[in-house]
C-alpha positions, 0 to 999 in steps of 0.5 A, a space after each residue: 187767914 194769916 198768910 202775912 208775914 210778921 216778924 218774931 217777937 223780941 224773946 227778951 223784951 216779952 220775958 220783960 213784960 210784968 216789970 214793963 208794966 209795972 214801970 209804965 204804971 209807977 210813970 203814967 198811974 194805974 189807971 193809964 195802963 193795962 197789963 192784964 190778958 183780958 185788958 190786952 186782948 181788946 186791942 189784939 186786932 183792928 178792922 182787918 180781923 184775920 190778923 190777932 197779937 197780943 200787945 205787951 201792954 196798953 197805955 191810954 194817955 190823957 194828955 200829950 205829957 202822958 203820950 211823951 213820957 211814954 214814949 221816951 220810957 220806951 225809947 230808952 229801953 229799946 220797946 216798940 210802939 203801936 200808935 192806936 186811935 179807935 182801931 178802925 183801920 182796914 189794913 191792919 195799921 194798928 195791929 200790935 206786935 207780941 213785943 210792942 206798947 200799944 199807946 191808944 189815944 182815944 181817951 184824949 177827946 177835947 175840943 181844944 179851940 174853935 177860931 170861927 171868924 178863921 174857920 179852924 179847930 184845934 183839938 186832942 186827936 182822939 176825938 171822932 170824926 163826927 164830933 168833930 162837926 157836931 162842937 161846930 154844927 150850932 154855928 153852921 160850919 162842919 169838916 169835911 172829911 166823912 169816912 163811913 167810920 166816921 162815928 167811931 174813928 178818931 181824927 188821930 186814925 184819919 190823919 194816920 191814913 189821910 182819909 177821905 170819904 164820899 164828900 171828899 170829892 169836892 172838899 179833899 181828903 184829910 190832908 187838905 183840910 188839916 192846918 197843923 199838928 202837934 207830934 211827940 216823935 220817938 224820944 218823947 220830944 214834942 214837934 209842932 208842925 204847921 198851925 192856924 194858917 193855911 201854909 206853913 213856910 219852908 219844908 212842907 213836913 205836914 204834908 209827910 206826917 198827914 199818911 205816914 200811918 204812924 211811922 214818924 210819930 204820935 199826933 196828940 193834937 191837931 188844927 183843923 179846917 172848918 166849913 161854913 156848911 151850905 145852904 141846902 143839899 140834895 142827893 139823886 139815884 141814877 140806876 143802869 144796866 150795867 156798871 161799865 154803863 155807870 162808870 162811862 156816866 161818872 167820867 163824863 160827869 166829871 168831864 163835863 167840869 161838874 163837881 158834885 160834893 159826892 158821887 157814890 157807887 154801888 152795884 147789884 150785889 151791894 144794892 141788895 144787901 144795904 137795901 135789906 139793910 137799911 131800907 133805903 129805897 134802891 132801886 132793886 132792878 138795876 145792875 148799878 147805883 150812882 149817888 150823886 149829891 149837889 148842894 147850895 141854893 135851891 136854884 143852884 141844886 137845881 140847876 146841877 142836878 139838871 145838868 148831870 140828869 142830862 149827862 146821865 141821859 145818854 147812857 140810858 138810866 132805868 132809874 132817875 130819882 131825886 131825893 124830895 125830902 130830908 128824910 129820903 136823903 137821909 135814908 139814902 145817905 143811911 143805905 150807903 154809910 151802913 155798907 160794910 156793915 151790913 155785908 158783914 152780917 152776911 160773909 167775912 170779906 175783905 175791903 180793897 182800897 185801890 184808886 184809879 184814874 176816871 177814865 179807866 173806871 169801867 174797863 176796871 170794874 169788868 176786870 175786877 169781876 172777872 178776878 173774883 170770878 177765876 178765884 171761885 168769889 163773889 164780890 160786891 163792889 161799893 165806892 166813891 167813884 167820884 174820885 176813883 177811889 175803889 173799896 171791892 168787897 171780896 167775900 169769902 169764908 173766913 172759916 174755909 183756909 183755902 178762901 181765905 187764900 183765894 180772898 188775898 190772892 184776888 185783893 192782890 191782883 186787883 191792887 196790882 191792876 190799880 197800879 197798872 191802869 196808872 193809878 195807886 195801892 191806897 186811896 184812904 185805908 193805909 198800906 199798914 200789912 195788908 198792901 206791904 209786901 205789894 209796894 214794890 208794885 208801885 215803886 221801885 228799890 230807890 223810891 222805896 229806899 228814899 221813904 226808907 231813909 225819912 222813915 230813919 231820920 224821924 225814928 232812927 231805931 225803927 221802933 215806931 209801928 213795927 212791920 208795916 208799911 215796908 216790905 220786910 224784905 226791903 229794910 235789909 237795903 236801908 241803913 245798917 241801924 236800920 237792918 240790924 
C-alpha cells in the first residue's frame, strides 16, 4: 500500500553516503552513528508500516551538543533531517527519505530537574512518556498526557504531535502541560523557548513548536508540568444498544457541565477483540462501551458517578458497572490502553485520527460504518469520546493491493467528513504523509501558504522532515527557495 507519493531522492546526495557517514562519525564517534544496512533498516518505517525507506544514515546523539553539531554539518552540506523519537507516530511523521539523516534521539533520557514546590520537570526529550510519571510518582505528582503508546513513545514524539491521551479530557493535550522547550533549529543554533513559568512574555512561539511534527526544529529538552495526583479514582462500564445511543449519552455528560478525567469509547467489534485480549471483564452483549473515569475523594467519586449514572439512565444502559477494586481498574484500564495491539494480532489496519464536535458524535459514528461498509471493510472503532477525538480502525489486508486501496480510500472520506461536520484531520496523530495531500481539506491556498511561510522563516532551505506535512504540490506556491 503506497499510494502516497514520495518524492525522488537527491542522486547526488545518496551517491555521497559512505563519505556522509564517515564525516558524521569523525564528528560525532562512532558509536552515535550508524552506516550499515542492517543498522539502518531498523529505523526505515515508524507505526504507519505500509511506507519503508531506507535512511542515508542515523545519528543517536547523547546530548543536545551532539544533535547541534549534527545538524549544522547537515545545514552546510545541503542534507535532509528526519527528527526521530521512539518511531511510534501513526501517521507516518518519522518516515525517513533515501536522501535524509534520521537524528533519533531516544538515547537522551535524563531526568534533568524536578521543582515540586512549583510542580515542573525538565528533562532531555527521549525520555518515555510513562517514566516520566514514574521519576515523580514517589512524591505523588505525575503527567498528564497518557497516549496509549505512552510506555514506549518519548516526550520528543509527544511534542512533535502534541499528544493527548484518554485523560486529556480534563488535564489537556501536550500543549497544555509543556512550559518551555530548549530546540537546535536547522543551522544547529540552540533556542529556548518558554521555561518554568506558565506563560512566557510576547510572541506565544511554544504554542507553534508543541505540533509542528518536526518541521522548525529538534527538541532536546523540555520543561513540563507535574500534577499533584488525586486522591483516589475510579472508572465505571456503561454498555448500550447501539453506538449512536452511546454517543447521545457523552454529549449530555458533558452538557451537563460534568468533567470526568476520561470518557472512553469502544464498540462491538472492539469490545471483543480487547476482551479476548486482555481479559478485561467487558460486557460482550453490548453494541457500545463507555468508560467513564472520576477521581477525588471517596464522596466526590461518589458523588460524580451518580450524577452521570443518572444521565446515563435515560438512554437505557444494558450494563452499569462500577469498578470495586484496583484490580477491576486496572483490568479496565488494561483492555483499553492494549486496544491497537491486540487488533493488530488480527488484521493490519489503519488508525484514523480525525476530531469532531460532541455533538455530531452519533450522526458520525453511523456514517463512519456506513463508509467502510461501501468500501467492502470492516471497522472497530475505539476513541476518546470525551473530547471528540475519534481513532477508527479500518481493517483490511495488507497483502490484498486492492484493500489496501479501499483502506486509504475510506480513511480518507471519513477525515474529510470530520472536516465537514466542523471538526479537524488530527487531533493527537500528526498529519505527517498520512493526512498531507488532505490539508487542503481544511484549509484553503492563503491558510496553507501562511503555514508555509513560518515553516520558511524557521528552515529556509526546507531540509528538516522532507515531505510532510505540505501537500507537495502545494510548496510550488511558496517561496521560490522554497520551490526550487
Amino acid at each position: 500500500m503506497t499510494t502516497i507519493a514520495l518524492p525522488a531522492p537527491d542522486a547526488a546526495i545518496v551517491a555521497r553516503r559512505p563519505a556522509i557517514v564517515a564525516e558524521l562519525q569523525k564528528l560525532l564517534g562512532a558509536d552515535r552513528v550508524i552506516g550499515d544496512e542492517d543498522g539502518r533498516r531498523a529505523y526505515e518505517t515508524d507505526a504507519l508500516t505500509a511506507y519503508r525507506r531506507m535512511p542515508l544514515a542515523v545519528v543517536l546523539p547523547r546530548s543536545t551538543e551532539d544533535v547541534s553539531a549534527a545538524l549544522r554539518y547537515c545545514h552546510a552540506n545541503g542534507i535532509k533531517v528526519v527528527a526521530r523519537g521512539a518511531g511510534t507516530s501513526l501517521a507516518g511523521g518519522a518516515l525517513p527519505a533515501e536522501d535524509a539523516v534520521v537524528i533519533a534521539v531516544s538515547k537522551m533520557t535524563r531526568v534533568l530537574e524536578i521543582d515540586y514546590a512549583n510542580r515542573t520537570a525538565r528533562l532531555e526529550a527521549g525520555i518515555t512518556n510513562l517514566a516520566i510519571t514514574g521519576a515523580v510518582s514517589r512524591e505523588g505528582f505525575f503527567y498528564a498526557p497518557d497516549p496509549s503508546s505512552q510506555l514506549a513513545c518519548t516526550l520528543a514524539g509527544n511534542i512533535g504531535m502534541n499528544s493527548g491521551g484518554a485523560h486529556c479530557l480534563k488535564y489537556g493535550v501536550t500543549t497544555n502541560n509543556v512550559h518551555g522547550v530548549r530546540i537546535v533549529l536547522m543551522d544547529g543554533e540552540v533556542v529556548d523557548i518558554g521555561g518554568a513559568h506558565l506563560d512566557a512574555g510576547g510572541y506565544d512561539l511554544l504554542g507553534l513548536i508543541v505540533g509542528s511534527e518536526g518541521q522548525f526544529g529538534i527538541v532536546t529538552e523540555a520543561t513540563v508540568r507535574i500534577i499533584k495526583a488525586a486522591e483516589g479514582a475510579r472508572p465505571m462500564m456503561l454498555g448500550f444498544s447501539s453506538s449512536e445511543v452511546a454517543g447521545q449519552c457523552v454529549s449530555a455528560v458533558i452538557g451537563a457541565g460534568i468533567v470526568p478525567v476520561a470518557i472512553e469509547f469502544m464498540d462491538r467489534p472492539a469490545i471483543q477483540i480487547c476482551e479476548a485480549f486482555a481479559k478485561a471483564g467487558y460486557p460482550m452483549d453490548v453494541e457500545a462501551l463507555l468508560i467513564v473515569e472520576v477521581e477525588g475523594s471517596d464522596v466526590e467519586i461518589d458523588d460524580q458517578l451518580a450524577a452521570i449514572t443518572a444521565i446515563a439512565r435515560g438512554f437505557n444502559p444494558t450494563v452499569v458497572k462500577v469498578s470495586d477494586s484496583p484490580e477491576m481498574s486496572a483490568k479496565i484500564w488494561k483492555g483499553r490502553k492494549s486496544a491497537f495491539g491486540a487488533v493488530g494480532r488480527l488484521a493490519d489496519y489503519l488508525c484514523m485520527d480525525g476530531t469532531i464536535p460532541l455533538g455530531k458524535l452519533p450522526e458520525v459514528l453511523v456514517a463512519i460504518t456506513d463508509i467502510c461498509q461501501q468500501h467492502q471493510l470492516k471497522v472497530a472503532n475505539i476513541f476518546h469520546a470525551g473530547d471528540g477525538n475519534l481513532h477508527p480502525l479500518i481493517l483490511f489486508d495488507a497483502n490484498d493491493a486492492s484493500s489496501a486501496a479501499r483502506a486509504e480510500l475510506a480513511g480518507a472520506e471519513i477525515l474529510t467528513l470530520c472536516v465537514k461536520v466542523g471538526g479537524c484531520l488530527t487531533g493527537e496523530h500528526g498529519v505527517g504523509i498520512e493526512k498531507r495531500d488532505l490539508m487542503s481539506v481544511q484549509f484553503n491556498p492563503t491558510d496553507l501558504a501562511v503555514q508555509m511561510r513560518i515553516k520558511t522563516l524557521f528552515d529556509p532551505d526546507w531540509l528538516l522532515n522532507p515531505a510532510k506535512v505540505f501537500p507537495l504540490d502545494a510548496r510550488l506556491t511558496a517561496e521560490p527557495r522554497v520551490a526550487a
